[in-house]
PATOR-393567 format. One line per field, with one value per residue (C-alpha): residue number from 1; residue in one letter; x, y, z. Coordinates in steps of 0.001 Angstrom, whole numbers, plus 500000, padded with zeros to 6 digits. Layout:
% PATOR-393567
resi	c(NUM,...)
resn	c(A,...)
east	c(X,...)
north	c(Y,...)
up	c(Z,...)
***
This chain:
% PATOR-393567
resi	c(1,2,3,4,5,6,7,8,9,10,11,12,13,14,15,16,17,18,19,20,21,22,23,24,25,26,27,28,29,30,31,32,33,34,35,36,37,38,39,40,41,42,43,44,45,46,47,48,49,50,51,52,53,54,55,56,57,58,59,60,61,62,63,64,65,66,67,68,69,70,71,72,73,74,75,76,77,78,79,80,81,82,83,84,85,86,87,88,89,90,91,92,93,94,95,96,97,98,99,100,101,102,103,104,105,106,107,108,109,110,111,112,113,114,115,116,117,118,119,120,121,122,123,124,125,126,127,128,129,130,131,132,133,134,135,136,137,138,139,140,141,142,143,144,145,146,147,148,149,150,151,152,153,154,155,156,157,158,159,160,161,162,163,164,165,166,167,168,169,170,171,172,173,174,175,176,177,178,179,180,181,182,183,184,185,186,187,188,189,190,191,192,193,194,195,196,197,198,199,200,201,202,203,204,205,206,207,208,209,210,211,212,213,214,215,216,217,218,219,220,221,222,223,224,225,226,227,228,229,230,231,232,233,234,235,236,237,238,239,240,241,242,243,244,245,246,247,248,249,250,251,252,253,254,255,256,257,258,259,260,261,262,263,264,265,266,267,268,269,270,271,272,273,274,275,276,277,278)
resn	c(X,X,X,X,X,X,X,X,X,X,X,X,X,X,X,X,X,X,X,X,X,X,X,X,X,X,X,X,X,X,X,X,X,X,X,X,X,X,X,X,X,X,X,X,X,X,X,X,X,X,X,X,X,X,X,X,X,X,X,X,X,X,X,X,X,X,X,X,X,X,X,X,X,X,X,X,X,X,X,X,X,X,X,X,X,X,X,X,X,X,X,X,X,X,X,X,X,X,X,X,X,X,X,X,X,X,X,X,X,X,X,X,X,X,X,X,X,X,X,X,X,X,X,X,X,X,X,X,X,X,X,X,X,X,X,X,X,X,X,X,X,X,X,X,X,X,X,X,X,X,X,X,X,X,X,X,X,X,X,X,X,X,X,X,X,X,X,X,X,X,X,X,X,X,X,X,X,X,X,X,X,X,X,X,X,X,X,X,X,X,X,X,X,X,X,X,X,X,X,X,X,X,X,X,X,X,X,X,X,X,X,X,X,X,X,X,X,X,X,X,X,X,X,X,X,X,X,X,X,X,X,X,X,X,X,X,X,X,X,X,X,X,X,X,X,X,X,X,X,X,X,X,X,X,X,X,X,X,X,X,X,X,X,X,X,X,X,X,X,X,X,X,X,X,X,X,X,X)
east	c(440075,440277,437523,437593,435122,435924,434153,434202,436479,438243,441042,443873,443305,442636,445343,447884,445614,444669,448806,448171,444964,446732,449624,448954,449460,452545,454067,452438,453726,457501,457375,456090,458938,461687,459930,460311,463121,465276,462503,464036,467529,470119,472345,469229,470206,474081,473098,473449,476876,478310,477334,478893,481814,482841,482861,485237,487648,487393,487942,491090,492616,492377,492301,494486,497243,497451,496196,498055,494850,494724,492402,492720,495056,495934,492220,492585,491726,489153,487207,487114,485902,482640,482256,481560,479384,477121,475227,475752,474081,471266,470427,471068,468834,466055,465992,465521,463067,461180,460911,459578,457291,454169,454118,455483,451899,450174,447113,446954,446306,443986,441483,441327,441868,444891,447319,449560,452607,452950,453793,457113,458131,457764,460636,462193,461966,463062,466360,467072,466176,469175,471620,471760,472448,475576,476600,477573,480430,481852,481796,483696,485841,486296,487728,489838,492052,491281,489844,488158,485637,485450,482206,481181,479406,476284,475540,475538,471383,471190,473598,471101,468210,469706,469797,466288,465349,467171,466172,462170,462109,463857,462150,458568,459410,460651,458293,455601,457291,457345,453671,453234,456708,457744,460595,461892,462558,465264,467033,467225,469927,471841,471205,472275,475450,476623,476400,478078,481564,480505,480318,483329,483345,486510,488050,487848,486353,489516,490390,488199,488263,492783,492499,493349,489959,487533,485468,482709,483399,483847,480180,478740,480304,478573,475368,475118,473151,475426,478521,477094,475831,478519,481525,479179,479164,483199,483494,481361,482744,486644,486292,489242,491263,488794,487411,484077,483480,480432,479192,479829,477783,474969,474170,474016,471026,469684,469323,468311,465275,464340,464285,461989,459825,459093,459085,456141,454398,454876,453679,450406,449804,449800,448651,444930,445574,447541,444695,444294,447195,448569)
north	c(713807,711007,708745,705406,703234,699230,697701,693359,692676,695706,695341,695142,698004,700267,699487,701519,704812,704186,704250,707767,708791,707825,709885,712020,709248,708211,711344,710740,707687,708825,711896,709966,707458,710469,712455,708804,707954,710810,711972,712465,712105,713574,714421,713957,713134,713554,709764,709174,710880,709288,705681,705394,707305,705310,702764,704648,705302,701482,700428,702215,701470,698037,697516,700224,700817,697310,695320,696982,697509,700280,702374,702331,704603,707474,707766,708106,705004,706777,708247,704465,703563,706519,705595,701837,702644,705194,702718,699919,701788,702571,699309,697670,700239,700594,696559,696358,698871,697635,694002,694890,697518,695587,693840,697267,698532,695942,697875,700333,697133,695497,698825,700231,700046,701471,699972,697857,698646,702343,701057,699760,701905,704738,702942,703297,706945,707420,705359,707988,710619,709452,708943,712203,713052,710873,712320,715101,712442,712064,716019,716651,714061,715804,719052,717485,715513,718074,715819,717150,714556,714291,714850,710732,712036,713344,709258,709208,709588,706283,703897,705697,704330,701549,700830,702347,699655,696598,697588,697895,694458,692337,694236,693654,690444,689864,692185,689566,686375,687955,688583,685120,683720,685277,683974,686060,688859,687017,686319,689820,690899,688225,688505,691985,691235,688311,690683,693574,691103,689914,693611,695138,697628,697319,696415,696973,694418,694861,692219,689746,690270,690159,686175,683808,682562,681179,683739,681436,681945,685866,686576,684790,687991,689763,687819,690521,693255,695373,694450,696494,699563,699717,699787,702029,704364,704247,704822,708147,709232,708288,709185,707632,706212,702945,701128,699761,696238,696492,692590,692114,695555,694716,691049,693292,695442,692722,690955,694839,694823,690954,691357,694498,692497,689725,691243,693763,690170,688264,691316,691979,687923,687654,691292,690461,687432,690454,691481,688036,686692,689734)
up	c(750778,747871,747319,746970,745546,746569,743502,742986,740177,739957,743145,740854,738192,741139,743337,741492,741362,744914,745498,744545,746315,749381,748726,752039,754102,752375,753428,757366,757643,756801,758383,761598,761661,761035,764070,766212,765153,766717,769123,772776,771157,772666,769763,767020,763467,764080,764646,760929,761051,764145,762605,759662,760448,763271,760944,758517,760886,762101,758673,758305,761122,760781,756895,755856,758827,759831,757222,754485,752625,749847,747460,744094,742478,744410,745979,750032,751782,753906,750843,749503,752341,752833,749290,750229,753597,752161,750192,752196,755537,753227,751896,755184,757038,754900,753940,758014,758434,755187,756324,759865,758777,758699,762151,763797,762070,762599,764525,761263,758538,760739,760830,757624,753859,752061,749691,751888,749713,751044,754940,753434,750771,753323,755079,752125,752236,755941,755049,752276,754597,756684,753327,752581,756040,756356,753024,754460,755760,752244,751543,754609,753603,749969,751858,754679,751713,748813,746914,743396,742066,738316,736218,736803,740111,737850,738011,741780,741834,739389,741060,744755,742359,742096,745506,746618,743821,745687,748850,747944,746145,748586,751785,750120,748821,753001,754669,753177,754783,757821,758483,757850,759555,762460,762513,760015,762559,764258,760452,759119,761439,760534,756796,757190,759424,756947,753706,755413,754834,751611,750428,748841,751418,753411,750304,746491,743863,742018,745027,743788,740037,740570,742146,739711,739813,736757,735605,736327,739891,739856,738458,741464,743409,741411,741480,744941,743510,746128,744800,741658,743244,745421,742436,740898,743860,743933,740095,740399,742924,742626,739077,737170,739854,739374,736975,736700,735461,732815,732597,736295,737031,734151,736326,739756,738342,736639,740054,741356,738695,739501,743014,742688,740072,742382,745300,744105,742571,746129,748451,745590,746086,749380,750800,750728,753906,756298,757682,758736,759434,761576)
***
């Protein structure tokens, strides 16, 4: 069992290597919300298929069959689609479970020490947990239209960074608000509802970046670090039937790596009030 020495002075050099000390209960915590999460289940974690693909099929009933939506190129509709809600489900789930995660363990912060920032990045984890389940979705997918990806899906893990980075900094920077504003509870669903339409998922960016809009107007899409990750996802995955846009995809991760930045700043000011505020 680590050691830890509290010294005056010394909070922030240590808080970093304590991250590490506490590694063990890092790995509790997650494997406690998995075990939770689908305990008494009765169809366990086919939950994380059924979700998602619901929604595919949803989506192309209504976008593709009867609103004459398409893919691009020669890319079925439905693999546009999984390639859209794979990322999206995982930012939206662990941003949710990330922002409550302090008040749900509330008792735990009030009792001992540990570094506060492990309660929500072990949301984090849990969320991924549940990607690579649905993922299966997409490789199923794959075989039922014969589809042959290209050699772009070797990025797939750094546009997945990419969103395990967004997700972290705007659930800290939220997770933080919330101990101190309760209020907050009652916003995130709708946060999450309002940009599940404002994500290209139903629907490619080529959409947006076609309308005979300014270009001024077309980088506040992308000013939505999801926009980003999500034409990311699509271009590794439907290799050369789409196209990435470069200076719209460099602003979405520079939002990514701000929002992580600041969030990690906001959660370090304010952690040492939880155990008073909670």
């Amino acid at each position: 069992m680590a050691k830890v020495i509290i010294e005056p002075g010394t909070k922030n050099a240590n808080y970093w290597k304590d991250l590490w000390n506490y590694r063990g209960l890092f790995y509790f915590l997650s494997w406690r919300d998995v075990l939770v999460r689908y305990k008494q289940a009765v169809i366990g974690i086919l939950w994380s298929v059924l979700r998602p693909l619901i929604t595919i099929v949803v989506f192309t009933v209504i976008f593709n069959k009867l609103g004459n939506f398409h893919a691009d190129g020669a890319v079925p509709y439905a693999i546009m689609i999984c390639a859209g809600m794979l990322p999206w489900q995982f930012f939206s789930n662990a941003f949710s479970e990330s922002s409550n995660s302090l008040i749900v363990n509330s008792n735990l912060l009030t009792k001992v020490y540990f570094p506060r920032l492990i309660v929500p990045a072990s949301s984090v984890i849990v969320s991924l947990i549940d990607f690579f389940i649905s993922f299966m979705i997409l490789l199923f997918l794959f075989v039922f239209y014969q589809y042959v990806p290209t050699w772009k899906m070797l990025f797939l893990p750094l546009f997945l960074l990419l969103a395990c980075i967004t997700a972290m900094g705007s659930g800290l920077f939220v997770a933080a608000l919330n101990v101190k504003y309760r209020d907050f509870r009652y916003i995130i669903p709708f946060v999450v509802q309002f940009g599940f339409f404002i994500c290209p998922i139903g629907y490619s960016s080529n959409v947006v970046f076609d309308k005979p809009w300014p270009m001024a107007v077309k980088y506040l899409y992308w000013l939505n670090p999801m926009v980003g990750i999500i034409d990311g996802f699509r271009w590794s995955i439907l290799g050369t039937e789409t196209n990435l846009f470069l200076p719209g995809f460099i602003l979405s991760v520079t939002v990514s790596l701000f929002l992580l930045i600041f969030g990690v700043w906001y959660f370090r000011k304010t952690e040492r009030t939880f155990a008073d505020v909670i």
